[in-house]
DOMARKE-794036 format. One record per residue (C-alpha): residue in three letters; y, z, x. Coordinates in steps of 0.25 Angstrom, whole numbers, plus 5000, padded with zeros to 4 digits. Each point is the difference from the previous one (the first is absolute). Last residue first. Layout:
% DOMARKE-794036
  code     y     z     x
   Ala     Y     Z     X
...
This chain:
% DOMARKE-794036
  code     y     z     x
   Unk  5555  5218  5365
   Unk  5010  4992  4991
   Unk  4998  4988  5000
   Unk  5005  4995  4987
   Unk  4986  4998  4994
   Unk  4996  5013  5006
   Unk  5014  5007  4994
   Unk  4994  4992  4986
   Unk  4983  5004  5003
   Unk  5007  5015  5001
   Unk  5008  4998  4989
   Unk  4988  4997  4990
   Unk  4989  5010  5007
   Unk  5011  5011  4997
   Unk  5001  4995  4985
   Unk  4986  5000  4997
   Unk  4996  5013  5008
   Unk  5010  5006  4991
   Unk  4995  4993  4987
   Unk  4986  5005  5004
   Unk  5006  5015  5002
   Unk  5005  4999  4987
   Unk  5016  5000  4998
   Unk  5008  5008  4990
   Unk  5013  5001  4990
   Unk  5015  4998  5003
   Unk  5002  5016  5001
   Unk  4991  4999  5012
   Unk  4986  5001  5003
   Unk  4993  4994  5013
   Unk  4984  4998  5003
   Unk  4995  5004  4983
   Unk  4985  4998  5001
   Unk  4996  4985  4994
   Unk  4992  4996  5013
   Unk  4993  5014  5002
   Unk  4991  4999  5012
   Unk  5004  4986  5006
   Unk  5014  5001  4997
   Unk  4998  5016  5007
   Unk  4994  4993  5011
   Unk  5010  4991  5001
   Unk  5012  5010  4999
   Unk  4992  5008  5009
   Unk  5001  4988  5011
   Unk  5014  4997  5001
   Unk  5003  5017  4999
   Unk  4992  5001  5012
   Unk  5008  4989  5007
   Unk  5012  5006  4995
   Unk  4993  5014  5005
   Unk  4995  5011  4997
   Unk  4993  4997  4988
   Unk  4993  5010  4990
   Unk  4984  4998  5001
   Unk  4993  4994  4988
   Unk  4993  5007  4989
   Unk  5008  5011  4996
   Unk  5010  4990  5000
   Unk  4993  4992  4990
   Unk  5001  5006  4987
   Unk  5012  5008  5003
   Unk  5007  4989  5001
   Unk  5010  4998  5013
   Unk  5014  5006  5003
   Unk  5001  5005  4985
   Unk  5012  4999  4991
C-alpha cells in the first residue's frame, strides 16, 4: 500500500502539512479522480469519494456549528 499513486505524485508536491494534505488530496481528486486514496482489507476509496465524504462532514460539523 502506497502513500500517494505513483501516477500523480510525481506530479504534485508531498504535503507537509494537515492543511497541505487538505489541499493535495484535492489536487490529487482533481488530477486522478479514481486513483486509489486509502486501501484496507475492507477494499479502497478514490480520491473523488475522499473529497466526497470530507466535503460531506464538514458541511454536517458546519451545520452544527462547529468552527
Amino acid at each position: 500500500m502506497s502513500d500517494s499513486p505513483p501516477s500523480v505524485i510525481g506530479e504534485l508536491q508531498e504535503p507537509d502539512s494537515e492543511s497541505d494534505l487538505a489541499q493535495a488530496v484535492e489536487q490529487w481528486a482533481k488530477k486522478s479522480p479514481e486513483a486509489v486514496a486509502i486501501e484496507s482489507e475492507e477494499g479502497t476509496v478514490s480520491y473523488e469519494e475522499l473529497r466526497n465524504k470530507t466535503d460531506h462532514w464538514k458541511e454536517r460539523l458546519i451545520e452544527a456549528g462547529v468552527e
